[in-house]
Chimera marker file (.cmm) of the C-alpha trace (Angstrom):
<marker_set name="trace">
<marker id="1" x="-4.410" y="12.302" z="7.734" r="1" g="1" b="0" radius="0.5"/>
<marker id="2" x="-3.436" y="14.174" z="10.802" r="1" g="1" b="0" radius="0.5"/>
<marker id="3" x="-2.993" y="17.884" z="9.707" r="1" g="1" b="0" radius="0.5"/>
<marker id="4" x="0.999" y="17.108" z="8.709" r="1" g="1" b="0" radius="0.5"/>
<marker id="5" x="1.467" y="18.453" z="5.392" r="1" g="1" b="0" radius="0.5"/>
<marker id="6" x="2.527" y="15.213" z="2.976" r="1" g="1" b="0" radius="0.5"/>
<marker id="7" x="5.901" y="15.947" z="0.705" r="1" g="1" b="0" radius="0.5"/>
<marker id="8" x="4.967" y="15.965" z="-3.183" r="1" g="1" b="0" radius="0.5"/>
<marker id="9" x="5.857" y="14.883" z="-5.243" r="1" g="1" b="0" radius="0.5"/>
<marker id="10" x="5.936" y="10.888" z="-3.835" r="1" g="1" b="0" radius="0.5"/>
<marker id="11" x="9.340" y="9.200" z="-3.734" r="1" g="1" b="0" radius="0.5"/>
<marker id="12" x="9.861" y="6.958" z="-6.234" r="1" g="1" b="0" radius="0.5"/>
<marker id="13" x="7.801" y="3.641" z="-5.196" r="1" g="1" b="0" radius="0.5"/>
<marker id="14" x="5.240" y="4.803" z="-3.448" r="1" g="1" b="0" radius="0.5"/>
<marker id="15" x="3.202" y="7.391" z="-1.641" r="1" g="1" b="0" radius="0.5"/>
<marker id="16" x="4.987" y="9.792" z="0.866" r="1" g="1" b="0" radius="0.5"/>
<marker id="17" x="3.245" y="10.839" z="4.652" r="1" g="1" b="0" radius="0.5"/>
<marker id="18" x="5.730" y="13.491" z="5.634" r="1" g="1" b="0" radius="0.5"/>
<marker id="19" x="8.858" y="12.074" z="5.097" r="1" g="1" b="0" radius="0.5"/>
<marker id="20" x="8.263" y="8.317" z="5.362" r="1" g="1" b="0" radius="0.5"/>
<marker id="21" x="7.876" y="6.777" z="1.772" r="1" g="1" b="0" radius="0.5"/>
<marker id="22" x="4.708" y="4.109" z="1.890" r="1" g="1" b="0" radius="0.5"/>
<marker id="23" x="4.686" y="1.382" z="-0.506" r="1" g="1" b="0" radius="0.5"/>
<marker id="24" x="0.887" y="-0.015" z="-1.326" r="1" g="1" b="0" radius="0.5"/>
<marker id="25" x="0.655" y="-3.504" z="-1.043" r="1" g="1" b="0" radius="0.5"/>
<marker id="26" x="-2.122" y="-6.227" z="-2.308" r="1" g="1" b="0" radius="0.5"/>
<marker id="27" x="-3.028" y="-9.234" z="-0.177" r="1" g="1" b="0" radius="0.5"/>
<marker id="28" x="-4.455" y="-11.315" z="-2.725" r="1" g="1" b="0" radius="0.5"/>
<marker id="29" x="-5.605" y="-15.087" z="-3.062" r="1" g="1" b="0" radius="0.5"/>
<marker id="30" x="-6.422" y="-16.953" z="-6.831" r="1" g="1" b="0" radius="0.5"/>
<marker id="31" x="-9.996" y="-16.631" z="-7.737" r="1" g="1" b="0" radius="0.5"/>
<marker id="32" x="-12.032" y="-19.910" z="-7.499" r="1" g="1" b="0" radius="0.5"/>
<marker id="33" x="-12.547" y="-19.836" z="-11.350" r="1" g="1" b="0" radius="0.5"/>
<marker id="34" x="-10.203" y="-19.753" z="-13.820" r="1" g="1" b="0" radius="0.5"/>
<marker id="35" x="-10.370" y="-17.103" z="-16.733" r="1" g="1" b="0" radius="0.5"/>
<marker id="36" x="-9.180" y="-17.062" z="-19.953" r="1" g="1" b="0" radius="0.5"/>
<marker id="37" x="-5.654" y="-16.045" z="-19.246" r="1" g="1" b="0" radius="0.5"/>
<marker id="38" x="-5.749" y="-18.410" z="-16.061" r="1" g="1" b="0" radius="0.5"/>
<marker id="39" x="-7.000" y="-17.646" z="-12.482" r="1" g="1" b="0" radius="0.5"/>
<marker id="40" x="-7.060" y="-13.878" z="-11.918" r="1" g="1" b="0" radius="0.5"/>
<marker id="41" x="-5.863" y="-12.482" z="-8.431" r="1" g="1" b="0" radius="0.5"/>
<marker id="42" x="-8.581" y="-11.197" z="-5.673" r="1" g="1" b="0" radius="0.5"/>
<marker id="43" x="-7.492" y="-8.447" z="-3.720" r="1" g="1" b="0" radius="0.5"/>
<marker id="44" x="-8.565" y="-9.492" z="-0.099" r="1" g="1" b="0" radius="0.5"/>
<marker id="45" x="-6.637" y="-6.447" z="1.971" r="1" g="1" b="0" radius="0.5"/>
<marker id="46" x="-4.680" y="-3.634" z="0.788" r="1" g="1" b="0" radius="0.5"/>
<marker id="47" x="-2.007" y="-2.798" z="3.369" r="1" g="1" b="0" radius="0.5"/>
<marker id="48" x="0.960" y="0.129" z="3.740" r="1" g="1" b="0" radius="0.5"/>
<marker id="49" x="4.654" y="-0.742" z="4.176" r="1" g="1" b="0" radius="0.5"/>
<marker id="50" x="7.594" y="1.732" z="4.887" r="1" g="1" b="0" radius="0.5"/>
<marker id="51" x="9.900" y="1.928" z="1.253" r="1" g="1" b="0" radius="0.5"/>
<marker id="52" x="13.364" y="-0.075" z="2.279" r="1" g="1" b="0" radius="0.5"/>
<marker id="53" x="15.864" y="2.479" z="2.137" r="1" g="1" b="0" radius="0.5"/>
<marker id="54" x="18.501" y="0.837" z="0.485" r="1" g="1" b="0" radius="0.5"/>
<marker id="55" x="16.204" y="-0.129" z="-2.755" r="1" g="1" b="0" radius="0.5"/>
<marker id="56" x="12.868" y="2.278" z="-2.731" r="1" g="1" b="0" radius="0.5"/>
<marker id="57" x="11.015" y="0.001" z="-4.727" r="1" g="1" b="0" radius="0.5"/>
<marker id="58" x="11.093" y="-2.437" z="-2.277" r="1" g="1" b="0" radius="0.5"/>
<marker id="59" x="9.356" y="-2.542" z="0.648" r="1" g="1" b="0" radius="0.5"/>
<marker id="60" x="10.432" y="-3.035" z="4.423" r="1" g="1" b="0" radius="0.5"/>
<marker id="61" x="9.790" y="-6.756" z="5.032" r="1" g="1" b="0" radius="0.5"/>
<marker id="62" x="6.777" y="-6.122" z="7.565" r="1" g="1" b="0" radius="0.5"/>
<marker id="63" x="3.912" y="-4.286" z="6.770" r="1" g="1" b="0" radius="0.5"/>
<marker id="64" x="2.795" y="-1.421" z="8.903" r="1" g="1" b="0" radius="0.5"/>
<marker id="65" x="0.253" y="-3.936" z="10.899" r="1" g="1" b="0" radius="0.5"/>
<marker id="66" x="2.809" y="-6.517" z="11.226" r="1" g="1" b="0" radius="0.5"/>
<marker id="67" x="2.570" y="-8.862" z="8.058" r="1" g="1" b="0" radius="0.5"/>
<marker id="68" x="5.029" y="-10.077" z="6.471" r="1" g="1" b="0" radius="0.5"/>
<marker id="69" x="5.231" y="-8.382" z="2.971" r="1" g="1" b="0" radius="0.5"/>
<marker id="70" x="7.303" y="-11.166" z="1.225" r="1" g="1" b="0" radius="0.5"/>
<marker id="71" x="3.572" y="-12.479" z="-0.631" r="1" g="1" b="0" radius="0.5"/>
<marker id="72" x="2.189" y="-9.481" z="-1.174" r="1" g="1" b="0" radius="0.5"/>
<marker id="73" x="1.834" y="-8.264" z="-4.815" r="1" g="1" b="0" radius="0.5"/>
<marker id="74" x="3.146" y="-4.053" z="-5.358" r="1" g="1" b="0" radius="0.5"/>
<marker id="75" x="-0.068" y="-1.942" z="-6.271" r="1" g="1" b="0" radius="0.5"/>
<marker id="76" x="2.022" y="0.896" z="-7.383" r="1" g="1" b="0" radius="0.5"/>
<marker id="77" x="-0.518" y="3.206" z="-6.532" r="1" g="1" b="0" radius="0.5"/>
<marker id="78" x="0.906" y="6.853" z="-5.804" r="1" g="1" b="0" radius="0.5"/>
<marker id="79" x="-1.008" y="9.861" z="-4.383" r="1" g="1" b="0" radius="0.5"/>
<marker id="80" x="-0.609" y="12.396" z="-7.015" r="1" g="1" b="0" radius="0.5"/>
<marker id="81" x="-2.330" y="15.226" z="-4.480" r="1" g="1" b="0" radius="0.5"/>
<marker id="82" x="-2.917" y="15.554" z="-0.811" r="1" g="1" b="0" radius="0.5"/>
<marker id="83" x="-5.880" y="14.703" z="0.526" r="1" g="1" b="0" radius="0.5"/>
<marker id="84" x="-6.018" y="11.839" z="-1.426" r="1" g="1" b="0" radius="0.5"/>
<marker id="85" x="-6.721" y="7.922" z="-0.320" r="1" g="1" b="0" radius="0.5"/>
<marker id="86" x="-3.081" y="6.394" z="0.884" r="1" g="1" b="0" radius="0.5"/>
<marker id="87" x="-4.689" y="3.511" z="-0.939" r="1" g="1" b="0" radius="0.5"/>
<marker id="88" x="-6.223" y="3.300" z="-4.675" r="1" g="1" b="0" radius="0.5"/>
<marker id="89" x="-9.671" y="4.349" z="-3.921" r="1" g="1" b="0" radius="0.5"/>
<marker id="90" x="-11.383" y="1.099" z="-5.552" r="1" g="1" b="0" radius="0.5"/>
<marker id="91" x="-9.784" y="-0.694" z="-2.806" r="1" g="1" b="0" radius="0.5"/>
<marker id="92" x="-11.472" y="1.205" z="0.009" r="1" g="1" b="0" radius="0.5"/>
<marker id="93" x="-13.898" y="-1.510" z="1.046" r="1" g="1" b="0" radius="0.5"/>
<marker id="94" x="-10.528" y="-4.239" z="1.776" r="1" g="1" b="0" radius="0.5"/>
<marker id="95" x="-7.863" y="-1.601" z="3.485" r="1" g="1" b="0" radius="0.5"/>
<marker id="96" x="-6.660" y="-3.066" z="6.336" r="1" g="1" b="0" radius="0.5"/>
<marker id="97" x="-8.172" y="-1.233" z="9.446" r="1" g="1" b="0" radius="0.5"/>
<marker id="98" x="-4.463" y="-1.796" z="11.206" r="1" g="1" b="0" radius="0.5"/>
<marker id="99" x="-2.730" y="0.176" z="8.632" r="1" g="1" b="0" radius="0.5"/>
<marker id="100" x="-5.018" y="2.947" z="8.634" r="1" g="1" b="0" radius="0.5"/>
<marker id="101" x="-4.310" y="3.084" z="12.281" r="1" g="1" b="0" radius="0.5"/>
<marker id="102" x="-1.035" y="3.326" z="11.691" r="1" g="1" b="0" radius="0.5"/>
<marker id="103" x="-0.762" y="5.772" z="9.040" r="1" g="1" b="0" radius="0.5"/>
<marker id="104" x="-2.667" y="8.042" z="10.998" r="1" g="1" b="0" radius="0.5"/>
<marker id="105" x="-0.590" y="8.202" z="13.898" r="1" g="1" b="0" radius="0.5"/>
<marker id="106" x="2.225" y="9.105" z="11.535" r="1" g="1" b="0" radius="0.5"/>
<link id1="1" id2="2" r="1" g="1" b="0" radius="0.2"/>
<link id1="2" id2="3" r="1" g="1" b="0" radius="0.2"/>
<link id1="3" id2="4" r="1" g="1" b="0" radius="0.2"/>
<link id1="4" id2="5" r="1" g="1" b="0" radius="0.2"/>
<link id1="5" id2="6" r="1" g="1" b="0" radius="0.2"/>
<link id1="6" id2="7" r="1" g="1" b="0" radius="0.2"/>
<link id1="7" id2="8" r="1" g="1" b="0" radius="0.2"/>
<link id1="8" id2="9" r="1" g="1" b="0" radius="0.2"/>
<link id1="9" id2="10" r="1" g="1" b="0" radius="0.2"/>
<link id1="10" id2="11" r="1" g="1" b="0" radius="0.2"/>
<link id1="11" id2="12" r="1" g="1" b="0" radius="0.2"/>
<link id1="12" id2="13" r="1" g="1" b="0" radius="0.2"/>
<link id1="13" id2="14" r="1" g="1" b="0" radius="0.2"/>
<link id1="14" id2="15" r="1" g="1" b="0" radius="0.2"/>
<link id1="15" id2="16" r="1" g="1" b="0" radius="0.2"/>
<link id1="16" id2="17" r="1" g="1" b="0" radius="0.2"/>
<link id1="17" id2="18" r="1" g="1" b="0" radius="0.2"/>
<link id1="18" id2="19" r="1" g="1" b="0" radius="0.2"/>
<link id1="19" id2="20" r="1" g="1" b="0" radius="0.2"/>
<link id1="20" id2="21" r="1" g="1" b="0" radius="0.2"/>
<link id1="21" id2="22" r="1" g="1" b="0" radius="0.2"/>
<link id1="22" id2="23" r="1" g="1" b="0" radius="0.2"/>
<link id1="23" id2="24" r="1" g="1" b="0" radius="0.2"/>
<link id1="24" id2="25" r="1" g="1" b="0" radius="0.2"/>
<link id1="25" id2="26" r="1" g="1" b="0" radius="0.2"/>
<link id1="26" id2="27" r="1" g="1" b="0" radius="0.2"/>
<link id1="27" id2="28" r="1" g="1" b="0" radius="0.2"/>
<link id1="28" id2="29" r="1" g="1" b="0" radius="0.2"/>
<link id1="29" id2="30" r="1" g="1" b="0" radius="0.2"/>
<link id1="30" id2="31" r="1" g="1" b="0" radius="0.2"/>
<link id1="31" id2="32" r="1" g="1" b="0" radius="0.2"/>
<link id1="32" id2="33" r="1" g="1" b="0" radius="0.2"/>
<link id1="33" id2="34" r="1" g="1" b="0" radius="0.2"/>
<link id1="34" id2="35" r="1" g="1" b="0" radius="0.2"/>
<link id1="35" id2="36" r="1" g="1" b="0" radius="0.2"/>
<link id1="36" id2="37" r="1" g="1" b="0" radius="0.2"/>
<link id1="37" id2="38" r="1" g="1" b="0" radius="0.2"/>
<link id1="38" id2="39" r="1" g="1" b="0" radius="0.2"/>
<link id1="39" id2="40" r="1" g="1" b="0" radius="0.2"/>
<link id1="40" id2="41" r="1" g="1" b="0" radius="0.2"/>
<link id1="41" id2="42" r="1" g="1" b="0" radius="0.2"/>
<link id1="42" id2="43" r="1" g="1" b="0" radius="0.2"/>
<link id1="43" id2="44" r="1" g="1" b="0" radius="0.2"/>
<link id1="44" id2="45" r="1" g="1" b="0" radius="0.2"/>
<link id1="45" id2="46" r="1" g="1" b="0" radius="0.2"/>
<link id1="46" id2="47" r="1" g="1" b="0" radius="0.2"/>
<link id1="47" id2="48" r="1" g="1" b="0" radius="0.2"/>
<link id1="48" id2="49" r="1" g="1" b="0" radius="0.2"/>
<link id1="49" id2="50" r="1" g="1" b="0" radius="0.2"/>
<link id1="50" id2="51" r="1" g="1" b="0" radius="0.2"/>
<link id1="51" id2="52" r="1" g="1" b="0" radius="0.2"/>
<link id1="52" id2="53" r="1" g="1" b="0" radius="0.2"/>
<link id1="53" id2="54" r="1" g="1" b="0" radius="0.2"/>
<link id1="54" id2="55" r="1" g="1" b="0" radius="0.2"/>
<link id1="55" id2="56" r="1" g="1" b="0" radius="0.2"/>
<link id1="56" id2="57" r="1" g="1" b="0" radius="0.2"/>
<link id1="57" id2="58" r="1" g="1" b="0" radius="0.2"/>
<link id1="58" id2="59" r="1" g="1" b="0" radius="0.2"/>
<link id1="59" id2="60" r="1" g="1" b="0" radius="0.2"/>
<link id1="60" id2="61" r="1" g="1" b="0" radius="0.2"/>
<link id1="61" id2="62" r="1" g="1" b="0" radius="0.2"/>
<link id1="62" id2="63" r="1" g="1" b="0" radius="0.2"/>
<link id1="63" id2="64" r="1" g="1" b="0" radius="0.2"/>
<link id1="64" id2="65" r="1" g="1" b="0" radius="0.2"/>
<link id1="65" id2="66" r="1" g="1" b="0" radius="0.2"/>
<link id1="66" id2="67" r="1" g="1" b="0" radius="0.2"/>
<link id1="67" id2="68" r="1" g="1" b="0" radius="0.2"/>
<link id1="68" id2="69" r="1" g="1" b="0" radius="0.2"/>
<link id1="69" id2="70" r="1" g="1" b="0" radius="0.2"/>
<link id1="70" id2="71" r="1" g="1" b="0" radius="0.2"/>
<link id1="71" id2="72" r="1" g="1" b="0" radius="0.2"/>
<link id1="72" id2="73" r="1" g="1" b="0" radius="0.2"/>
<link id1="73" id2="74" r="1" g="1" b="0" radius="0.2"/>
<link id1="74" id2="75" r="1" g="1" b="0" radius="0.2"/>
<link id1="75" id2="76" r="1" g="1" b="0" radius="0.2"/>
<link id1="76" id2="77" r="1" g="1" b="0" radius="0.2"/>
<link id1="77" id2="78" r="1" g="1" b="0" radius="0.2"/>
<link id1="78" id2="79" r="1" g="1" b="0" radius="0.2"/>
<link id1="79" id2="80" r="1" g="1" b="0" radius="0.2"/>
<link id1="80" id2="81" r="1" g="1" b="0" radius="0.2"/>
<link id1="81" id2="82" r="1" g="1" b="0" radius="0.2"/>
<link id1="82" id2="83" r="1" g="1" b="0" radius="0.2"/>
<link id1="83" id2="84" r="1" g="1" b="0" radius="0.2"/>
<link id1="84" id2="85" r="1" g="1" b="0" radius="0.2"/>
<link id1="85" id2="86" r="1" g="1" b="0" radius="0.2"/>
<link id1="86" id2="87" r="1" g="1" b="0" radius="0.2"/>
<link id1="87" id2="88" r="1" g="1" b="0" radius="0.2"/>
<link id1="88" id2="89" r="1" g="1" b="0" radius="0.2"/>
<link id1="89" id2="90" r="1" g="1" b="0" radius="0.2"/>
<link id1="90" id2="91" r="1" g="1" b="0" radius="0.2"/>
<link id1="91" id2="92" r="1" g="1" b="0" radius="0.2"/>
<link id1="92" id2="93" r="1" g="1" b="0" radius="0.2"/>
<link id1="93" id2="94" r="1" g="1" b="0" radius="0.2"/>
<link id1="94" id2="95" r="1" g="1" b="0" radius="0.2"/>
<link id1="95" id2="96" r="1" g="1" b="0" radius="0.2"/>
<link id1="96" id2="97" r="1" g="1" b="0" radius="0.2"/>
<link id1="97" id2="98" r="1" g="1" b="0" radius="0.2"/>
<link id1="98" id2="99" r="1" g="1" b="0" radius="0.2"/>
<link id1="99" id2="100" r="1" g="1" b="0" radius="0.2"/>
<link id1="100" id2="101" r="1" g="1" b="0" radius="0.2"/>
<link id1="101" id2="102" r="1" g="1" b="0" radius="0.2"/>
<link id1="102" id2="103" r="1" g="1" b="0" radius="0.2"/>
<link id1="103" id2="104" r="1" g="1" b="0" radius="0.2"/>
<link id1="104" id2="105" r="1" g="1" b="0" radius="0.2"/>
<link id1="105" id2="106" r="1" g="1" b="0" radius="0.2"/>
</marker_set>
């Protein structure tokens, strides 16, 4: 990220940039097909949200770019080493450019 040394183990919910807890978050729309268990979710962005403080599970209710996390679906996706993706690494083609920004700058 920036040459800050990340805190490992993450904090429960999430991956941790220095000492700010980031919950992974799915932007996702129904598929146009339905499967066999019913429509499955696309992933359209990933995006990064600061961990509420009062329940670390939960994140803030804005994303880092400024959406609002209320329909966002938790990835629960945690770093287990540094210099790993803040996102899950499948998802690298859909992060969302504005929360890569921003977790840089932290």
């Amino acid at each position: 990220m920036t040459g800050r040394s990340s805190r490992w183990p993450p904090a429960a919910g999430g991956a941790t940039l220095d000492t700010m807890a980031i919950i992974v978050l799915f932007e996702v729309r129904a598929a146009q097909q339905a499967g066999p268990g019913g429509d499955e979710p696309v992933v359209v962005a990933v995006h990064a949200a600061g961990s509420d403080p009062d329940v670390p599970e939960d994140p803030l209710p804005i994303t880092l770019c400024g959406q609002d996390t209320a329909p966002m679906e938790h990835a629960h996706y945690e770093r287990t080493a540094p210099g790993q993706p803040w996102h899950p690494p499948e998802f690298t083609d859909v992060r969302c450019p504005k929360c890569e920004r921003a977790l840089r700058g932290l």
